[in-house]
C-alpha positions in Angstrom: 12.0 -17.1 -16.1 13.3 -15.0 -13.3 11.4 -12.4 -11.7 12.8 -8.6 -11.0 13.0 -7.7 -7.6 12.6 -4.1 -7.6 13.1 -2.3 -4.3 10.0 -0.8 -2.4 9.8 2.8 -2.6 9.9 3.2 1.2 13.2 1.6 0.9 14.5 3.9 -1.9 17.4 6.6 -0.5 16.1 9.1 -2.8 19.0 11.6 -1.6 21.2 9.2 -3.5 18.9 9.0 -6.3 18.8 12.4 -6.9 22.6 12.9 -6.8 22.5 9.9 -9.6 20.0 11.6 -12.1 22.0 15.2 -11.4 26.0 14.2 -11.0 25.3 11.0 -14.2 22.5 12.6 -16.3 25.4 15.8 -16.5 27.9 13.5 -16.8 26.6 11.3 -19.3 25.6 14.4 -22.0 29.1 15.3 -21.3 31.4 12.7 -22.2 28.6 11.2 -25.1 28.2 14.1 -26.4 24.3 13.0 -26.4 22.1 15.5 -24.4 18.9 14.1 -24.9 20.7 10.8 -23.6 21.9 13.1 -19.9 18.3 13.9 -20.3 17.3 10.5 -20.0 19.3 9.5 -17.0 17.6 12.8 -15.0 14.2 12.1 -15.9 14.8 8.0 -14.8 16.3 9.1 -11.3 13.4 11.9 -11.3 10.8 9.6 -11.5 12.5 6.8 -9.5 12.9 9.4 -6.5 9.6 10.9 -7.0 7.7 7.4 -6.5 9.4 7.3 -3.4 8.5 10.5 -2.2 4.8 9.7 -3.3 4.2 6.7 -1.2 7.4 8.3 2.0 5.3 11.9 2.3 2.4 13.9 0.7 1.5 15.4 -2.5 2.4 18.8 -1.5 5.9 17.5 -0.2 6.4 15.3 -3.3 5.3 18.3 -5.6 7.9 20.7 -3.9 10.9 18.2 -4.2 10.5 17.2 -7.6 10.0 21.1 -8.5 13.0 21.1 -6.6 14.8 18.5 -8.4 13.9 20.3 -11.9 14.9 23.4 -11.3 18.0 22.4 -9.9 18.8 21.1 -13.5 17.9 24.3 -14.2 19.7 26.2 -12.2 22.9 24.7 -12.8 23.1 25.7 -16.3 23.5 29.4 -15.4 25.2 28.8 -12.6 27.8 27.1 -14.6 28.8 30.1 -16.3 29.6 32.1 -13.1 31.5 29.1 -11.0 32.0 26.4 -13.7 30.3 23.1 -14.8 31.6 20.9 -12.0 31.3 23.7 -9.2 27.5 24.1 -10.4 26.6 20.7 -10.7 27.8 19.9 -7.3 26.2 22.7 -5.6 22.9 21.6 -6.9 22.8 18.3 -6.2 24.0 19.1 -2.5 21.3 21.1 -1.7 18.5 18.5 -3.7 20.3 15.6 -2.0 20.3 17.0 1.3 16.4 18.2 0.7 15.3 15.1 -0.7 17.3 13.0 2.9 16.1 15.4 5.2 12.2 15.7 3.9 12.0 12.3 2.5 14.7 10.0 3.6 15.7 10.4 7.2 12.5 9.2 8.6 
């Protein structure tokens, strides 16, 4: 039986992560039709990143970018209405990604 290698969190790029659970999880309830299923795809890359940034920096750091990371979700759904879905969704995952490379990832 072969064995999994999964990646060590120190190793994980979390700002690329993060742009996967916000770009795909918006993506994916878009063209299924299935939000629970976007849903899905945010909260894997959310808790993917946020093991990272448990064992990268400290609880308070970790707590702040994964607040971070959920109220971009957030975020973008009002925004959305003012500059458009793709417009929002970008803009939110730019600032998260850049967050989560230059707290997390850079070192």
């Amino acid at each position: 039986m072969a064995m999994i290698d999964i990646k060590k969190p120190e190793n994980v790029n979390t700002a690329a992560v993060t742009a996967l659970g916000l770009v795909g999880g918006w993506l994916t309830a878009r063209e299924t039709g299935i939000r629970p299923l976007g849903g899905a795809v945010l909260a894997a890359a959310g808790l993917w990143a946020g093991r990272s940034w448990a064992k990268k920096t400290d609880a308070l750091t970790t707590a702040g970018l994964s607040a971070l990371y959920v109220g971009a979700f957030g975020a973008s759904h009002p925004l959305a209405k003012k500059i458009g879905s793709w417009p929002a969704v970008l803009a939110v995952t730019a600032v998260t990604s850049g967050a989560a490379w230059a707290v997390s990832d850079r070192a």
